[in-house]
C-alpha positions in Angstrom: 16.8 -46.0 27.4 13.9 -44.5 25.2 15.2 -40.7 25.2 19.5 -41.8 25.3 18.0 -43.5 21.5 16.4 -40.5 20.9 19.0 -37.6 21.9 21.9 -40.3 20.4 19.3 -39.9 17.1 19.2 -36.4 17.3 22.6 -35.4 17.7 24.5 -37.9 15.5 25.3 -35.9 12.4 25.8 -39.6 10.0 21.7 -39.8 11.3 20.1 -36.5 10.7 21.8 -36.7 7.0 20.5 -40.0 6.0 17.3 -40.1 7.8 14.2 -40.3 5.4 11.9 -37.3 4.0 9.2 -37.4 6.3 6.9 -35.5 4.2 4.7 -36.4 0.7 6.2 -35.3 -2.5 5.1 -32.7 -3.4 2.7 -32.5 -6.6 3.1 -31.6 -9.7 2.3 -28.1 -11.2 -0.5 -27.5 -12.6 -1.5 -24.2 -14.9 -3.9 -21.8 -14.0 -6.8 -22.3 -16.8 -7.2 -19.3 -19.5 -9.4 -16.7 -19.1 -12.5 -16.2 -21.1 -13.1 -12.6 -20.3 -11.2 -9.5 -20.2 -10.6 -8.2 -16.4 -12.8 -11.5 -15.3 -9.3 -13.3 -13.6 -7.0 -11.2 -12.4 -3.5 -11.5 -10.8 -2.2 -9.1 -8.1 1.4 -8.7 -7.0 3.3 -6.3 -4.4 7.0 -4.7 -5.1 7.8 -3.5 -1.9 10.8 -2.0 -0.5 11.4 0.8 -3.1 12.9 4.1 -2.5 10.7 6.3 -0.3 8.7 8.9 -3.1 6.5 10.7 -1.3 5.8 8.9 1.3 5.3 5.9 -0.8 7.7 2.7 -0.7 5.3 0.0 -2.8 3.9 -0.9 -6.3 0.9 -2.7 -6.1 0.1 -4.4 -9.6 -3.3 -5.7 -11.0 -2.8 -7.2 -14.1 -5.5 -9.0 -16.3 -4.5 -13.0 -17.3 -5.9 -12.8 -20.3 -4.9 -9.6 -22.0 -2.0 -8.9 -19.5 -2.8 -5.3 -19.4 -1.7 -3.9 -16.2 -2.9 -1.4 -13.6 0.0 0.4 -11.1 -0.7 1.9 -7.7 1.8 3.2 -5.1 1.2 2.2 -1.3 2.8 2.9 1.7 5.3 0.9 3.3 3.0 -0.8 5.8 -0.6 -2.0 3.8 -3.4 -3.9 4.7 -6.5 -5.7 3.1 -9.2 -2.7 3.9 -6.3 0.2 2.1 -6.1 -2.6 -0.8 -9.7 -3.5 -1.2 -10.5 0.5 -1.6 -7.6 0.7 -4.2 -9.6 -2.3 -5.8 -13.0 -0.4 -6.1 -12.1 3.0 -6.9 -9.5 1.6 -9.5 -10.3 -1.7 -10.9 -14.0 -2.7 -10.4 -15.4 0.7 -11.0 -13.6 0.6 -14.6 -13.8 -3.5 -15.4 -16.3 -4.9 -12.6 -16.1 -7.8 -9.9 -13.0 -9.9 -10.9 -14.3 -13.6 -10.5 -11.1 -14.5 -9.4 -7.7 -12.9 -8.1 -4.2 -15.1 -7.9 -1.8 -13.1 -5.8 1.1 -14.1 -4.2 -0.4 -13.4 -0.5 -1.2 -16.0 1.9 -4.9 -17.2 1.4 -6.3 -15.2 4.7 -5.4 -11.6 2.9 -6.6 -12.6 0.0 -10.0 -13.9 1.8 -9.7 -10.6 3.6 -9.7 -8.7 0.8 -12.6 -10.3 -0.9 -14.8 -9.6 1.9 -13.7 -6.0 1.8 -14.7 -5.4 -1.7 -18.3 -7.0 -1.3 -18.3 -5.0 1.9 -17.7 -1.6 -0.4 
């Protein structure tokens, strides 16, 4: 009788539209704190899916929270976290030093990649 209830529940269209949210609400937004230094937090972003120009189809930008100047570098279509880390060195940290923090919109295991491919360099 157990799994008629529960294939009644989860076919009945009335039932899956009133059922309750089964998960928290979620929290309110909080903003990221302002930077003290210049080039000391950093946000990074990807535009991909641009017009092929030679042999490049993505943007990466680095762009610093406080002053919001902004670094561009073209990438391939298909990047990792060892291709950006070098872009972060030779670009970014050999002209402003180590970032104390990056906010990118990346999951958290590239961007914990990518940290320990710039202490690796």
């Amino acid at each position: 009788m157990r799994n008629d209830v529960c294939y009644f529940v989860r076919d009945c269209q009335m039932c899956q539209r009133m059922k309750s949210e089964s998960l928290a609400p979620a929290g309110l937004l909080h903003p990221l704190p302002i930077p003290q230094q210049v080039f000391k937090d950093i946000s990074m972003n990807f535009i991909i899916g641009l017009p092929k120009s030679r042999g490049k189809e993505a943007i990466m930008v680095v762009v610093d929270r406080l002053t919001k100047y902004a670094h561009f570098f073209t990438l391939p279509r298909q990047f990792d976290g060892r291709l950006i880390s070098k872009i972060m060195v030779h670009c970014v940290v050999k002209l402003h030093g180590v970032p104390r923090s990056i906010v990118s919109d990346r999951d958290r295991i590239f961007v914990s990649e990518l940290w320990t491919k710039i202490m690796q360099l």
